[in-house]
N, C-alpha and C positions, 0 to 999 in steps of 0.2 A: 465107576469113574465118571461115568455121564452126569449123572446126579450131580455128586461131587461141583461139576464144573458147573452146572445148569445153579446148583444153589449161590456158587462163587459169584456167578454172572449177574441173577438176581439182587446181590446184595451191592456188588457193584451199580447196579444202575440205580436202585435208591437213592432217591436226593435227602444224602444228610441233611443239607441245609435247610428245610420244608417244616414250613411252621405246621405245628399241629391242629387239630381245629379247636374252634372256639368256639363261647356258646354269645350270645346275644338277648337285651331284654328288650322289648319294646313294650310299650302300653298304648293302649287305645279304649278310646279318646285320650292324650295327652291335656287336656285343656278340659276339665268339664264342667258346666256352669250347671248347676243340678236348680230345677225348677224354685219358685221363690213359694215360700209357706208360710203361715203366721207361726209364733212361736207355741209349742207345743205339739203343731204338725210335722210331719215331715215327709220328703222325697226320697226318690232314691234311685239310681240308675248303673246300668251294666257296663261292668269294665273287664278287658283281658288282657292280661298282662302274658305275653308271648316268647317263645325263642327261637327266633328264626334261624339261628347259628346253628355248627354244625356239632357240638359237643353241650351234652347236658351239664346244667347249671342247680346247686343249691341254690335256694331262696330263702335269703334270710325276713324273718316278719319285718314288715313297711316300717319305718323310724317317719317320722311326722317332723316338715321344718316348725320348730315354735310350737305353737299351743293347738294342737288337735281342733279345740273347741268345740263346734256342734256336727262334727263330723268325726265317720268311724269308716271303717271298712269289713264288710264281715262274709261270712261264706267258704274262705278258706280256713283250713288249717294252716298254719305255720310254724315252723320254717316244712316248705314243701321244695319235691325234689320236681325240676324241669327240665324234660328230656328234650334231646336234639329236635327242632322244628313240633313240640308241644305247645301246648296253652291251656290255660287253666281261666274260666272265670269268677266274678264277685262281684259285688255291692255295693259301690259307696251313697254312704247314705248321710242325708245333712237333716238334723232335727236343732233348730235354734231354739233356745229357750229366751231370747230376746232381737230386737226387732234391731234392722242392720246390716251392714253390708260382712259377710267375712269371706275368707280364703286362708286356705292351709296347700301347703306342699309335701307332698309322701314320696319317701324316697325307693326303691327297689334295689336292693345289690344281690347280685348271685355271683357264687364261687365255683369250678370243677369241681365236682365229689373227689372227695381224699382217693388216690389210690394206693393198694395195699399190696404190697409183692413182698414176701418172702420174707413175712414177721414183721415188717416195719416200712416204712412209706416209699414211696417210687423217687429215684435219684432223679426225676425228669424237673427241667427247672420250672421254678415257680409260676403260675400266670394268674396274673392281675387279675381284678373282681370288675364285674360290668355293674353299671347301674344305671337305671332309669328314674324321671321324676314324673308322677302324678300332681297336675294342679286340681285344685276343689275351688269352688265358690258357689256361694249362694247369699240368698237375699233372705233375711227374717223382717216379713210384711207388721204393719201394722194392721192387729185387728179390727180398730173402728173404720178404715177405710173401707167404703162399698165397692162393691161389683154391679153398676149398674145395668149390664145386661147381661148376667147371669150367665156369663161364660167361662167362672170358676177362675179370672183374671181380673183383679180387682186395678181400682184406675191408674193406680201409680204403676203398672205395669202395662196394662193392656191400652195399645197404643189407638185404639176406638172403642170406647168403654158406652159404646151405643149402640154398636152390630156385634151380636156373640160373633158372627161366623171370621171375624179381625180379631186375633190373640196373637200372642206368642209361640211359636209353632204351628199356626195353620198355615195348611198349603196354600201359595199365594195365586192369584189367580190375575193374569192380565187381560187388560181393558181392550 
């Protein structure tokens, strides 16, 4: 009878009303300007795309706003599954085949995984897909422009194209 009343009491105190948990995407860097390359070179830099929430998420493969162009993303497989508070990283990588400025946007959605009870789906109500957005940019250099100090940042970039140790990403150093 103890039981009884102790499992009564238990279910009693449950808050029906208690959202269940959710998953979360984040990506970092949101924003990434991946270094400038003449055309036929290319960059590439590390991204993770996260789920800080408290229920795992399918991941469906990145959908590109508009035209991919000279960017990819590679390293994972897809569609991959993402557990509560996982991450998973990759590569996006920009190879321009022409000289210019571009930018593309990748989108991220994940779903709960289906759950399966007793031959056929859970009556529990539907919940919504989260999604995140990855920006890309980069710069396709022109060839003929020089680097005149040899600090692999050629002048239309390198904002003092007379001291290698002034580029884009050195550590700045005050006077």
């Amino acid at each position: 009878m103890r039981v009884i009343i102790l499992a009564l009491a238990v279910l009693l105190t449950a808050c029906p009303d208690s959202e269940p948990p959710t998953g979360e995407l984040v990506v970092t860097p949101a924003d990434l300007a991946l270094d400038p390359v003449v055309p036929g070179d290319a960059s590439e830099a590390v991204v993770v795309l996260s789920n800080p929430g408290g229920a795992a998420l399918d991941v469906a493969a990145p959908l590109s706003g508009g035209d991919a162009g000279p960017f990819s993303l590679t390293g994972v497989q897809w569609p991959l599954a993402l557990p509560a508070g996982g991450s998973v990283t990759f590569t996006a990588r920009f190879e321009p085949g022409d000289v210019g400025d571009f930018e593309s946007t990748w989108s991220f959605v994940g779903t709960p995984p289906s759950i399966v009870t007793g031959g056929g789906p859970s009556a529990a109500a539907p919940v919504e897909p989260v999604s995140v957005v990855l920006t890309l940019s980069g710069q396709g250099l022109d060839p003929a422009l020089p680097d005149g100090d040899g600090d692999g940042y050629r002048v239309d970039v390198d904002c003092n194209d007379e001291n290698p140790s002034i580029h884009p990403g050195a550590p700045e150093s005050c006077d």
